[in-house]
N, C-alpha and C positions, 0 to 999 in steps of 0.2 A: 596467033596467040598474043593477046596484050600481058606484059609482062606487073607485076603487082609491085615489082621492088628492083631495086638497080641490083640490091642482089646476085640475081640472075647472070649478069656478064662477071662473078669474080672467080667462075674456074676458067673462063677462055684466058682472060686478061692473063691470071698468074704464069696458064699453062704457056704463055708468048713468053713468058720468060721476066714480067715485069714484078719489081718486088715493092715499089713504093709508088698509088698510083690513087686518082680523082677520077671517078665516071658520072656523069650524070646523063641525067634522060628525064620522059616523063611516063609515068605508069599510073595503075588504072587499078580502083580496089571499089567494090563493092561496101561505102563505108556509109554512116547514119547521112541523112539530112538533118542539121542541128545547133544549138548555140553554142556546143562545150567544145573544152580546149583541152589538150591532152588528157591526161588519167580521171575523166571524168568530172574534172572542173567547171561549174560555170562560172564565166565569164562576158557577163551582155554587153562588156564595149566590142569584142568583138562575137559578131554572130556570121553565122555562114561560116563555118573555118573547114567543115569535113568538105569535100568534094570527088566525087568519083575521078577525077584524073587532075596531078598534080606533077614537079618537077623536085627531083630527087637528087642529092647530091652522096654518091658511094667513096667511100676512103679505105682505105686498105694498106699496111707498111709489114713485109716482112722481115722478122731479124734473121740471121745465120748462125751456126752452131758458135762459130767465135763471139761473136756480140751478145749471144747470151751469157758463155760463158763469163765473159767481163763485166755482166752483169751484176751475174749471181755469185761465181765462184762455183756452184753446184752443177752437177749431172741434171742433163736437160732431160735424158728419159724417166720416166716415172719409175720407182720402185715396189707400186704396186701396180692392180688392174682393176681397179674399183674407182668408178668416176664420184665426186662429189658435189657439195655444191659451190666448193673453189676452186676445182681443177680439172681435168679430166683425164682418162686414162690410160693418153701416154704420154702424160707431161708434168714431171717433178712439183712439188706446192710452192719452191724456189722459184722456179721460173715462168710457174701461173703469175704469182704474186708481181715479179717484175717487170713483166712484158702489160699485165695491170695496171700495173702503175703506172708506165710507159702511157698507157693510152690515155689514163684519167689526167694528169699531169698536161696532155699534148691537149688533149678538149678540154681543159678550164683554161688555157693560156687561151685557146681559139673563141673562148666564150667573153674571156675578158678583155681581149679586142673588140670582138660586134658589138658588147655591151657595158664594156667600163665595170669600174665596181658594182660587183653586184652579189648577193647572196647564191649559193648553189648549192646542190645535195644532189648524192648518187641512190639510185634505186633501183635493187636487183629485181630482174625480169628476166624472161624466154622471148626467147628469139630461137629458129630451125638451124641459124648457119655458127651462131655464134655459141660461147660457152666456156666460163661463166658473163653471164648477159646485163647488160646494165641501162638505166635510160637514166640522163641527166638533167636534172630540172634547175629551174632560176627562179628566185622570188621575184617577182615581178607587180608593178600596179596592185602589191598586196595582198598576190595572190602566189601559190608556187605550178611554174609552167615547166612541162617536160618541152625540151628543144631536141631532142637527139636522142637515137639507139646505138649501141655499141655493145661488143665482148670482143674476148679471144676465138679465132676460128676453128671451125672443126676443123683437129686434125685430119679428118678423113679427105676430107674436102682434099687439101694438100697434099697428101698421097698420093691422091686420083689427079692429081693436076701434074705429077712429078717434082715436087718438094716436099717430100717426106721427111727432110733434112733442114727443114725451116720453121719457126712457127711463129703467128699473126695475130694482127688484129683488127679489127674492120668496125666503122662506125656509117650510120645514113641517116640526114637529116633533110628535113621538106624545106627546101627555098620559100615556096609563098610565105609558110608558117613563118619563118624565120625573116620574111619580109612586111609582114603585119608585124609584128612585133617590133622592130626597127622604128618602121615608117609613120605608125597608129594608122594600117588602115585596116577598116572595120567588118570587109567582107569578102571573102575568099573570088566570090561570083566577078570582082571586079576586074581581077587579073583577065579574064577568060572575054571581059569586054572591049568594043573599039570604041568607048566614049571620051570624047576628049577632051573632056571635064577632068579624067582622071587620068590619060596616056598624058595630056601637056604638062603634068604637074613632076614628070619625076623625068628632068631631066639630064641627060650622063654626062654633063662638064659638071656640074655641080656637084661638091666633097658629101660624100654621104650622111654625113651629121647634118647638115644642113637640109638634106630633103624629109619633108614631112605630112603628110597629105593633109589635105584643107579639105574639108568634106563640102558637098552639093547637098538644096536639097533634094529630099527622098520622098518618090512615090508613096502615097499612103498605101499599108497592109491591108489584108483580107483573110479571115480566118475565116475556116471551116473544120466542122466536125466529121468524122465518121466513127460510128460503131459496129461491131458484128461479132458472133458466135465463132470461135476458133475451133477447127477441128485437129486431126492427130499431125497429120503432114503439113500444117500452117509455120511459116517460120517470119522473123520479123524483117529477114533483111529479102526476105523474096516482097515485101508490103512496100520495104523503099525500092526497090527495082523497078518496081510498077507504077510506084509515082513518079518516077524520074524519067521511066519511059511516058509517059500520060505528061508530064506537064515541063516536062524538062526544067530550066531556071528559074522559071516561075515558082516553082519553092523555095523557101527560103530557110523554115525551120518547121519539124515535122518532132511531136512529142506524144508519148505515153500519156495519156492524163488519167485512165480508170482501168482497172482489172477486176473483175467479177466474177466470183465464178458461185454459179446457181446450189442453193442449199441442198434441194431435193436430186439434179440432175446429174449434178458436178460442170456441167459445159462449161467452158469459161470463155468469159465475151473480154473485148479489149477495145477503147476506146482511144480515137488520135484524134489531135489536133492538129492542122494544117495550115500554115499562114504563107499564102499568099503574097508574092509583092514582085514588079519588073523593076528590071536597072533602068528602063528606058521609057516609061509613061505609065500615068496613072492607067490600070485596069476597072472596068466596070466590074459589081457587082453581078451583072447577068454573064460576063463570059468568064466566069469564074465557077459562074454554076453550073454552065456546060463542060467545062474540068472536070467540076468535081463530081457530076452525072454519071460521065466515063467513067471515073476510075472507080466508080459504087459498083459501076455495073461489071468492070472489067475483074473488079477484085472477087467479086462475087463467083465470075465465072471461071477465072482461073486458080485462083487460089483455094484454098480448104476450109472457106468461112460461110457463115450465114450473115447478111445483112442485120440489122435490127432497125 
């Protein structure tokens, strides 16, 4: 089983007993082929940024019933049993608020380190483990970038790990991402390469402010289209499955360009765009169209569509 989120290792971790602790790994998500950068931003200096497997970094610090209290002064358990969208319920709005704070406070100091002064703002979201959930974004190149997920953890989680008598909070943030951004490099696909146009350039005696990648140039792109009739069981991320399996890195960025849907019939057709392009030599127009033969013909047959 490939794991989607470092997530995944924070009941064994706590359950060993650890209350203050960094995991990282790399995990694997079924995520777009595309140019946008967090919550749907674009951003064309950097393209390439999703990629099906990347390097996560997991954090996690839990307080004890003392260090709350010192906190807050309040009763850590909740007085009611109704979760909201600040707390949950079995944890006081006192000691939501704090151990809160705690977290936002600890990631803007870690953000004002990698990136010096910089503009930030917090944005409530859902997350499975956390709660209330939060993503962090930075103004950046004049744009606003989410870097990081965070909340308080479920208590349940806690419970089942044997600290029921603690409570947390946990944040995971993507290294590449978080390395494109530092570095200015411009595509995710690069990490996953052995060229040494781009491995010589980031070397580890050198202070990290100083390292910053000097681009090569780039193979020329190849677009192509495809269209087809959707049917009921069509989804769009089984569409990137299939081209990732059919053309592996040789995608680069894969877009929605049309939706249609017929006056008379209702069917609705969906049209993509596919741009082609290698990290590692120009590709011909003719074996691009042997690509993209396959994946007409493969989508046609396994997926729920009709060609057009």
């Amino acid at each position: 089983m490939l794991r989607a989120h470092t997530s995944a290792h924070q009941f064994e971790l706590i359950q060993s007993g650890l209350d203050a602790f960094l995991c990282t790994g790399d995990v694997y998500r079924r995520d777009e082929i595309d140019r946008r950068f967090g919550n749907a931003m674009d951003l064309p200096i950097y393209c390439g940024v999703h990629y099906p497997i990347f390097h996560q970094t997991e954090g996690v610090r839990l307080f004890t019933l003392d260090e709350l209290l010192a906190m807050t002064n309040d009763n850590v358990q909740s007085i009611q049993s109704i979760r909201t969208s600040e707390q949950q319920e079995y944890h006081s709005l006192a000691v939501a608020q704090a151990v809160g704070d705690n977290l936002k406070k600890t990631l803007s100091n870690l953000v004002g380190h990698l990136f010096g002064p910089v503009r930030q703002r917090w944005v409530e979201c859902y997350f499975p483990f956390t709660h209330p959930s939060w993503e962090l974004e930075i103004f950046f190149e004049n744009e606003w970038l989410e870097v990081l997920g965070c909340g308080i953890i479920e208590q349940e989680i806690l419970n089942a790990a044997g600290c029921g008598n603690r409570i947390g909070w946990a944040f995971g943030l993507g290294l590449e991402r978080l390395a494109m951004i530092l570095f200015d490099i411009p595509d995710i696909r690069l990490f996953w390469s052995n060229d040494s146009r781009f491995v010589s350039q980031f070397d580890v005696t050198k202070p990290l402010n100083q390292l910053k990648f000097k681009p090569f140039s780039k193979y020329p792109p190849c677009t192509k289209d495809i269209s087809f009739w959707v049917g009921d069981t069509y989804t769009h991320t089984s569409f990137m499955d299939m081209i990732r399996n059919i053309a592996g890195d040789l995608v680069e960025h894969v877009s929605l360009i049309d939706t249609f849907t017929h006056p008379q019939t209702r069917r609705i057709s969906k049209t993509y765009r596919i741009v082609y392009r290698s990290m590692e030599r120009t590709m011909t127009n003719e074996e691009i169209n042997i690509l993209q033969e396959k994946l007409r013909i493969e989508t046609e047959r396994v997926l729920d569509v009709q060609l057009r």
